[in-house]
N, C-alpha and C positions, 0 to 999 in steps of 0.2 A: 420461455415459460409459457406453458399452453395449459387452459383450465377445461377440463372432460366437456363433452358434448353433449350431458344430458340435465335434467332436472328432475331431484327424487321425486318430486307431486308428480310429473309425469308418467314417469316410471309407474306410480301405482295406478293410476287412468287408463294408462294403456295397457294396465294389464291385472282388470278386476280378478279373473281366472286363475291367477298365482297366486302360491303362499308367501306371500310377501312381508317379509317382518318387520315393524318400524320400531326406532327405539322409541322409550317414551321418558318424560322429564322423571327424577325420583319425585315422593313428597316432599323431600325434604329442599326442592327447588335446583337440583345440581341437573346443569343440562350440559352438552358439550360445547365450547366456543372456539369459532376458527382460530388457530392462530399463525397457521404459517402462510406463505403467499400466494396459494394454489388453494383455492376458498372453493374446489367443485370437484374431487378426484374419485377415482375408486378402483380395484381391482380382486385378484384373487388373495381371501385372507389366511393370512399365517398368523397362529396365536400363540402369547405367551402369558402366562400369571404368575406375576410377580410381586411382591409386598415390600416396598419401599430399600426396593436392590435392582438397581438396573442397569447389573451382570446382563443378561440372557437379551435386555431389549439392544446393550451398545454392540454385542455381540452377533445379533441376528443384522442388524443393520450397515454393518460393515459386510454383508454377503448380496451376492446378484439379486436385487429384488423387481429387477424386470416384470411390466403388469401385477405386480403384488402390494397389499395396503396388510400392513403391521396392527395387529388388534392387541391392543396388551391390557389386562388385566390387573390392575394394579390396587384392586380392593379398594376403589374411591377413597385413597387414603390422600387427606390432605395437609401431609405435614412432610412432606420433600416431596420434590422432583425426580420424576424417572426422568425425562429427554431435557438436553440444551443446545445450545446451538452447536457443539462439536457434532454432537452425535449426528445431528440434522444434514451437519456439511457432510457425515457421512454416507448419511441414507441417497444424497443427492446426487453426490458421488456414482454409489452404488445402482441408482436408478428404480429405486422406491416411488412409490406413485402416492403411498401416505402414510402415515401412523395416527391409528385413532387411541386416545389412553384413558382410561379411568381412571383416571389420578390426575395430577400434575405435571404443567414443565415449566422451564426457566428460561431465562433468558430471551426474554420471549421481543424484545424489541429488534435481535437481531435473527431470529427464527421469522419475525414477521417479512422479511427481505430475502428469505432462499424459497427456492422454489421446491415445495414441498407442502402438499396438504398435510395441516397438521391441526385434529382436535385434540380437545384434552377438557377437562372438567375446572381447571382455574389453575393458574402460576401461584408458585413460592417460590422465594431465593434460594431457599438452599437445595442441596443435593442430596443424591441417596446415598450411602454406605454399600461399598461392593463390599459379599460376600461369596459370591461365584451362586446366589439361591437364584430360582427361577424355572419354569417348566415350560416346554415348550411342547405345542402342536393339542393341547387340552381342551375340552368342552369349556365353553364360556359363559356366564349366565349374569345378563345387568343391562338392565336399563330397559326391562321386559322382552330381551330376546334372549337364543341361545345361538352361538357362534361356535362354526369348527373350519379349522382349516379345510380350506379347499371351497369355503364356500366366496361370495362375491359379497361385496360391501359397497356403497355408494353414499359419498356424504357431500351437502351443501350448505348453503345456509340455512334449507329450510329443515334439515335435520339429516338422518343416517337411517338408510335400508339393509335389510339383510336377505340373502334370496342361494337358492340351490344352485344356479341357473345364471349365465350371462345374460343380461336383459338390453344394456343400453353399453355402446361404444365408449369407450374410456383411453 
């Protein structure tokens, strides 16, 4: 288990000159919290938006995610779970570097023990309902940035960047 070599505050210091996007808290007080065991990752993002069906996130995540971090969209909905720890062994598996979610996930005492960055907005027990809904590769908009695949993500404790551009070693 290896945690990235950088830190977001840095990242934005050493490079007043970029457009560098940071997320920011809602009003409503929802921020992201670590939960899996790799508390520092980032890579190139691939997105999906999904509303309390997560078809498209267990599905992407079982594919090569080599230097890739999973942004899922999940409409800050907090009434189930998109990820739990299956999904997680799978992302691990597959070599995901993180999944960041606007929603929920589960299971989260054994997600805290795989190696896998994982934020999310707060746990529920329960699950989603697969329906086969979900979109992938879409504009994303929350938490005052806008996210597309292909761009780079970087998240830590002190919060989640967004940037055109590889900035720091991951």
């Amino acid at each position: 288990m290896t945690t990235a070599q950088f830190v977001t505050c840095d990242i934005l210091d050493d490079h007043p000159d970029r457009n560098i996007q940071v997320m920011t808290p809602s009003l409503e007080g929802h921020f992201f919290k670590s939960y899996g065991a790799i508390k520092s990752f980032a890579g190139e993002v691939v997105t999906v938006k999904c509303f309390e069906d997560n078809s498209r996130v267990k599905e992407l995540l079982a594919t090569d995610g080599t230097g890739k971090v999973l942004v899922v969209d999940g409409g800050g909905s907090m009434r189930c779970a998109l990820m739990g720890d299956m999904i997680v062994e799978s992302a691990v598996k597959n070599h995901w570097n993180g999944v960041i979610i606007y929603g929920c996930v589960r299971d989260v005492d054994a997600i805290a023990d795989l190696a896998l960055g994982v934020h999310a907005l707060a746990s529920i027990p329960l699950k989603s309902n697969r329906k086969g809904a979900g979109e992938v590769d879409l504009v994303l908009k929350f938490g005052g940035v806008t996210i597309h695949s292909g761009d780079f993500i970087y998240a830590d404790n002190n919060g989640i960047i967004v940037t055109k551009e590889k900035l720091a070693e991951f």
